[in-house]
N, C-alpha and C positions, 0 to 999 in steps of 0.2 A: 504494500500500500504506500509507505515511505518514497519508495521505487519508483512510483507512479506518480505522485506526487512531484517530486524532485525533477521528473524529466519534462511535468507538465510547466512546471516553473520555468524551465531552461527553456522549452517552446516558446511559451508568451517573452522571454525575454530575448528571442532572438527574433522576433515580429515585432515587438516594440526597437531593435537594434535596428531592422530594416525597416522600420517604416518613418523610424531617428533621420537615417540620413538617404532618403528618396527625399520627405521634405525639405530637408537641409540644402539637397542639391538643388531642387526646384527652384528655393527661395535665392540662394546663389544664381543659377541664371535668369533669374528675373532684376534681381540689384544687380547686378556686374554692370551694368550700364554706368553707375551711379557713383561707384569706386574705382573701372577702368579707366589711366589716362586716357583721353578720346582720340589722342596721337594713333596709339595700338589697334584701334579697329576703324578708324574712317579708311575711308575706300574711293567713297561717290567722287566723280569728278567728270565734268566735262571741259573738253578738252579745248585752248582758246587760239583764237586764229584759223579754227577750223569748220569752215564751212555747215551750218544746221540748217535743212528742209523743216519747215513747219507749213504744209499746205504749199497756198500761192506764194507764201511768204521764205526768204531764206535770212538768215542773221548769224553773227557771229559776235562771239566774245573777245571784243579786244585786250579787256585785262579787266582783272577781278581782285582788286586791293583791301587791305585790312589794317587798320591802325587799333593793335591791342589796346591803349593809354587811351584812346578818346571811345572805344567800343564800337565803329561802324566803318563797315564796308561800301567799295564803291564799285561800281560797275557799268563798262562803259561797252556798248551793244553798237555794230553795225547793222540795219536792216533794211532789205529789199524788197519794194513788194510789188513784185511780179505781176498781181492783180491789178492795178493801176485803177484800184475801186474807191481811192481816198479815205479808207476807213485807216490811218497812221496812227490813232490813239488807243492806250492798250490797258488792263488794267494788271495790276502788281499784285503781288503777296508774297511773303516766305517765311519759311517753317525750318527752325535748327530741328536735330537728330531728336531732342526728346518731344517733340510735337508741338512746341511753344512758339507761338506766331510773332514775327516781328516785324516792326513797322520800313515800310519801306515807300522812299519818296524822290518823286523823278524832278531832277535838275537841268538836263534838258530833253526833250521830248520832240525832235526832228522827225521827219518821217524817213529819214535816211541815217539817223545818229540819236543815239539813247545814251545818257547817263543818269545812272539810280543811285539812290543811299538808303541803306540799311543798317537803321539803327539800333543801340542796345543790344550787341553782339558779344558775348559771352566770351571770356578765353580758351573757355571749355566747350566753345559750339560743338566740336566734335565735326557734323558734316550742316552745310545749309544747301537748301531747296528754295531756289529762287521761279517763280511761277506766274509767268506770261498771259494772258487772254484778252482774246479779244474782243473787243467793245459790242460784236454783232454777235457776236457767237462766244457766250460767256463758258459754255462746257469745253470750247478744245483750246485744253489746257496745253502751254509746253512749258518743260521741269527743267531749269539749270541747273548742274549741283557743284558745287566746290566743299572743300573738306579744311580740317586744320591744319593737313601737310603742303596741301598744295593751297594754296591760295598766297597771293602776293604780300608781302609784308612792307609795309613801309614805315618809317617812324610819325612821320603825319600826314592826315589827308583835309587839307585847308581848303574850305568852299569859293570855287572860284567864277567869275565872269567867265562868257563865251567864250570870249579873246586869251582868256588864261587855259581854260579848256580845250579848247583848239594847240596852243602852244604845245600842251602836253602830249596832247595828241600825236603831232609830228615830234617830238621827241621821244614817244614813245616808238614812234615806227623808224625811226634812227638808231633807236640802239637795240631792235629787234634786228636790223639789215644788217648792223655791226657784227654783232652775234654769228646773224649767217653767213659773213665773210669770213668769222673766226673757221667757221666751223669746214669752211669750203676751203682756205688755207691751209689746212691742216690735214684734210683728205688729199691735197697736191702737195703737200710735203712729201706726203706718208707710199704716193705713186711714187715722186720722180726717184725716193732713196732705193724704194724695189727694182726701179725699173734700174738704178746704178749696180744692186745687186747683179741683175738680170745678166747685164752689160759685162759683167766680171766672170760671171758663168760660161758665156760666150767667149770671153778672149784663152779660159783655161781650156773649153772644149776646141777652142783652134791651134790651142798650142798644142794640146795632145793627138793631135793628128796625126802631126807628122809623122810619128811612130807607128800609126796603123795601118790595115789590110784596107783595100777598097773596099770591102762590106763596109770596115767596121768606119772608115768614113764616109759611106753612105748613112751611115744609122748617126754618125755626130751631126753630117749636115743636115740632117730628118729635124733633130734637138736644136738643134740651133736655129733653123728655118719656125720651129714651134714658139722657141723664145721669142724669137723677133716680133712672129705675128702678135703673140700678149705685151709687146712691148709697143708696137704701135698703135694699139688697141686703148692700151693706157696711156699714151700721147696723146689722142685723141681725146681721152674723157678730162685729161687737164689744159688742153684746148676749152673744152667745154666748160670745165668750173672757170677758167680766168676770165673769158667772155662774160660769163655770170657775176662774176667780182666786178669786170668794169663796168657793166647795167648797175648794178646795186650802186657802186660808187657816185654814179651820175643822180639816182636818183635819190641818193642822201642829200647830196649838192642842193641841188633845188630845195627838197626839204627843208633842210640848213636857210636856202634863200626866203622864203615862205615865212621862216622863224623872223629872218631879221630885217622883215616887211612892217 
């Protein structure tokens, strides 16, 4: 009976042990949210400078800034509307990660050029959902997202005039073209030292010729004729980037001129 007893005891406490920590864990993934740096799981992000279909409508994210110390973002939208139906006014919302709405308000409102601020932005937003619609048709939503990794940081975002806005503008598309001159300079480094490699392969496969059978310099001139072709191939594509470097450079120039208009 003791026997019985005893092991009835050890049952309930291993149903009470399992059912200890099922809720335990439950209640763990439901707060994680609320103890996880929001660094460690933001994710959402759309991507800027890159071309977004909404409908008749196409737009893009020029840059999507955050100043921690003052708590709001700003957000500066190219958009096309393909429709030619004059409907250019849209309405705003956005939602951080824990579902909590923030105020957001349009600075300028072109029917070719948008800039918004979103205010009262947390350090901890974690991910924001910025949300588009349109004046006619309030259900077709479109969802922005940036996160706390990617979004631009700057130390302040000071309300500016058109004409300051504008400035930034071209300054901002200056030191993007900058950037892709780094980035194409560096792809024509990185050919012309192969193609020097290439070239050093070649002079030892002609020097060891001399020593071979006609096969066996048929098969070096086979190697060497292959190198060549990838070596002109690759002359070609930094053909192709330096041409692209001097478009980019002309059209900083103007920019540049534009600025000191």
């Amino acid at each position: 009976m003791r026997s019985y007893e005893l092991k009835k005891k050890k049952g309930n406490l291993g149903l009470f042990l399992a059912a200890f920590f099922f809720i335990s864990g439950y209640i763990f993934f439901l707060s994680s949210e609320m103890w996880m740096p929001s660094r460690l799981s933001a994710s959402l992000q759309t991507p800027l400078r890159k071309a977004i279909d909404w409908g008749e409508r196409t737009l893009e994210i020029r840059r999507w800034d955050y100043c921690e110390r003052t708590e709001i973002m700003e957000i500066e939208l190219d958009m096309e509307n393909k429709a030619f139906d004059g409907k250019n006014h849209y309405h705003y919302s956005a939602v951080s990660r824990n579902g909590g709405q923030l105020e957001v308000k349009p600075i300028i409102e072109d029917e070719d050029w948008i800039i918004l601020r979103i205010h009262n932005v947390s350090s901890q937003f974690g991910e924001i959902s910025l949300r588009l619609a349109r004046e006619d048709r309030e259900d077709d939503i479109l969802r922005l997202y940036t996160n706390v990794n990617a979004v631009g940081r700057v130390e302040s975002l000071e309300k500016k005039d058109r004409k300051g806005y504008q400035i930034l503008r071209l300054e901002t598309e200056i030191a993007a073209y900058e950037k892709d001159i780094r980035k194409k300079e560096k792809k024509v480094k990185s050919i012309k030292e192969k193609n020097a490699r290439m070239q050093e392969e070649i002079n030892r496969l002609q020097s060891s010729s001399v020593y071979q059978t006609e096969e066996q310099k048929s098969e070096t001139a086979d190697k060497i004729g292959d190198i060549q072709s990838e070596m002109t191939a690759n002359q070609e594509t930094i053909q192709s980037h330096e041409q692209q470097i001097t478009e980019i450079r002309e059209r900083i120039a103007l920019l540049k001129e534009q600025i000191s208009q």
